[in-house]
N, C-alpha and C positions, 0 to 999 in steps of 0.2 A: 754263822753270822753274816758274812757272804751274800748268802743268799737271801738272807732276809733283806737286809739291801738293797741289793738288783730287784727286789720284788715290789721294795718301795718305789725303786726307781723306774721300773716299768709301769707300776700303778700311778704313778706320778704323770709321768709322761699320757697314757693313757687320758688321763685327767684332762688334762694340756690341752688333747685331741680332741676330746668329747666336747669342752666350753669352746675352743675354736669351731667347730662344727657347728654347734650350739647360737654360737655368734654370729654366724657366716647366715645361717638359718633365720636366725630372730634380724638380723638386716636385710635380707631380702625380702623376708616376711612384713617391714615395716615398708619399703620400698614400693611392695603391692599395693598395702594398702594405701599410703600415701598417694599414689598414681590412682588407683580406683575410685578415693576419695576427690582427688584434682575430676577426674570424668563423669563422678556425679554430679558435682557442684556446677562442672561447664554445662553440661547435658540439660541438668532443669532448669540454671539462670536462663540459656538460650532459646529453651522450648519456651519459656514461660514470653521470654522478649518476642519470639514470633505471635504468640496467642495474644498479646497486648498491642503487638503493632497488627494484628487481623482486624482487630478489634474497634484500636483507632483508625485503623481505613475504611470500616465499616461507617464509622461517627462521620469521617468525612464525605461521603458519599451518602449521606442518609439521604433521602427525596424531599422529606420537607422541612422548612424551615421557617426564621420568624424574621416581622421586619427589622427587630433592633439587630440580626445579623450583619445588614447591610446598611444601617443608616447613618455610619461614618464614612463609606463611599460617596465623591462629592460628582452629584453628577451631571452630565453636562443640560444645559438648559434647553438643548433641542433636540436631545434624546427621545425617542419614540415609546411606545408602550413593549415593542417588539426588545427594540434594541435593551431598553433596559432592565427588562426580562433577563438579557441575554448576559446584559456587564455583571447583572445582580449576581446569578447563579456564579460564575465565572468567580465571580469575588469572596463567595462565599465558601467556595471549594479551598481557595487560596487559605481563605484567613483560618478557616477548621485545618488548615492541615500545620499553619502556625502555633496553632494552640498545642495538635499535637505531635510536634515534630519531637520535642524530647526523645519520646519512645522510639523513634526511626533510629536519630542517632546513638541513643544505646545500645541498639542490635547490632549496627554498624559497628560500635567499637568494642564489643564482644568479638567481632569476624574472627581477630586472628588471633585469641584465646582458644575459639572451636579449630581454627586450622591447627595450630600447633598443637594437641591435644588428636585430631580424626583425621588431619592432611589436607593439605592447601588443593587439594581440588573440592573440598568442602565448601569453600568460597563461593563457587555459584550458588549455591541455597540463596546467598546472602544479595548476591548482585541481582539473582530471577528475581526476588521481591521485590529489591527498590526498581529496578525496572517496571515492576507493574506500578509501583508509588507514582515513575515517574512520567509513566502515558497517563495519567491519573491528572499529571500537574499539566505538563503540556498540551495535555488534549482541552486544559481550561484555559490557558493563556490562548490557544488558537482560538477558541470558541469567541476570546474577549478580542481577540484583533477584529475577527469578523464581526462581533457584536457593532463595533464600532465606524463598519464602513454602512453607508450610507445605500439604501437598497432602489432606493427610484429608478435608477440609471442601469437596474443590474438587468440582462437579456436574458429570454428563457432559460439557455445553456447555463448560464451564470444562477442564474438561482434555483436551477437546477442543484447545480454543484455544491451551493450553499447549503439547501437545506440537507443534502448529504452530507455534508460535514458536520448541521447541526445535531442530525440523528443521533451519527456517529458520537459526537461528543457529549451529549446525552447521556448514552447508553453505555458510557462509560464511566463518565463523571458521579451517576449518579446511579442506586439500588435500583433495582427493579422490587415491586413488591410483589410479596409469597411465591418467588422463584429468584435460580440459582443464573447470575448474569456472567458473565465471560467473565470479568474480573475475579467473580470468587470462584468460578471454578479452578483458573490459574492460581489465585491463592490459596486453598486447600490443597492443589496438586502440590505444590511446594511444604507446604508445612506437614502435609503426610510424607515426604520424605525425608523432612527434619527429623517427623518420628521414627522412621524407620531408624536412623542415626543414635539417635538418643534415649528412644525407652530401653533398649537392652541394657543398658546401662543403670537407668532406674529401677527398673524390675529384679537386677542382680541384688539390693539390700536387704 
């Protein structure tokens, strides 16, 4: 009788082992997936906030535009054909980028959901783009200061300089048509290695 006992009790114990193991297993098991499930859901919110804000910087930078863009700019009364050319564009880069700043700052406050999740040197992904956002802004705010000065007075040298700056700000402000401009090569290099980050992750469900 003894023995039958000790044999309960070793099966017993046994038992014990096996559901603690069991246990030990099915919680780590859920831990994975709970953590896989967190880097999916980061991975394609953020891919998708990149391919939205490409998108609205596209919108921003389109080349053409319509007069009701700009005909709440009040402008000034001895404004030239040149200059207000120059305030228009400048304005209108501004006010599209108002309309779609939402989508900026959701990417931005995504950043440190994807660092904590892939590691804080992840963050450049997030700063290289608004950097490109924001030669985008300031290259328009210059363009409007020079819009704004008065060219009569300006010596070869001088407008010289000028119209290089206008290029410049140009050809960045604004698409080139049916070719690839500095801006979007910089923005594809950047969001192909957001994918590099993130489809592995999507491609593992």
């Amino acid at each position: 009788m003894s023995y039958f006992i000790q044999a309960l009790d070793l099966l017993q114990a046994i038992s014990i082992i096996i559901a603690t193991v069991v246990a030990i297993y099915s919680v780590n098991l859920w831990r994975k997936e709970v953590r896989w499930k967190r880097e999916y859901e980061i991975s394609e919110e953020t891919l998708i906030l990149f391919y939205e804000a490409k998108d609205a910087l596209k919108a921003i930078r389109y080349p053409l535009s319509s007069i009701a863009e700009c005909e709440d700019r009040k402008a000034s009364v001895d404004e030239t054909a040149e200059e207000k050319a120059v305030l228009d564009a400048a304005y209108i880069v501004n006010k599209r980028y108002q309309m779609h700043s939402n989508v900026f700052i959701r990417l931005q406050a995504i950043r440190y959901h994807f660092m904590a999740i892939f590691g804080q040197d992840k963050q450049e992904l997030f700063i290289e783009f608004q950097d490109v956002v924001n030669k985008v802004l300031i290259l328009a705010k210059t363009m409007a200061g020079h819009g704004m000065q008065k060219k009569g007075d300006l010596t070869d040298v001088e407008r010289a300089e000028y119209t290089r700056i206008m290029k410049e700000a140009w050809g960045v402000m604004y698409l080139g048509f049916n070719r690839l401009d500095q801006i979007d090569e910089q923005v594809n290099a950047i969001i192909g290695k957001v994918e590099d980050v993130c489809k592995p992750y999507l491609l593992m469900r």
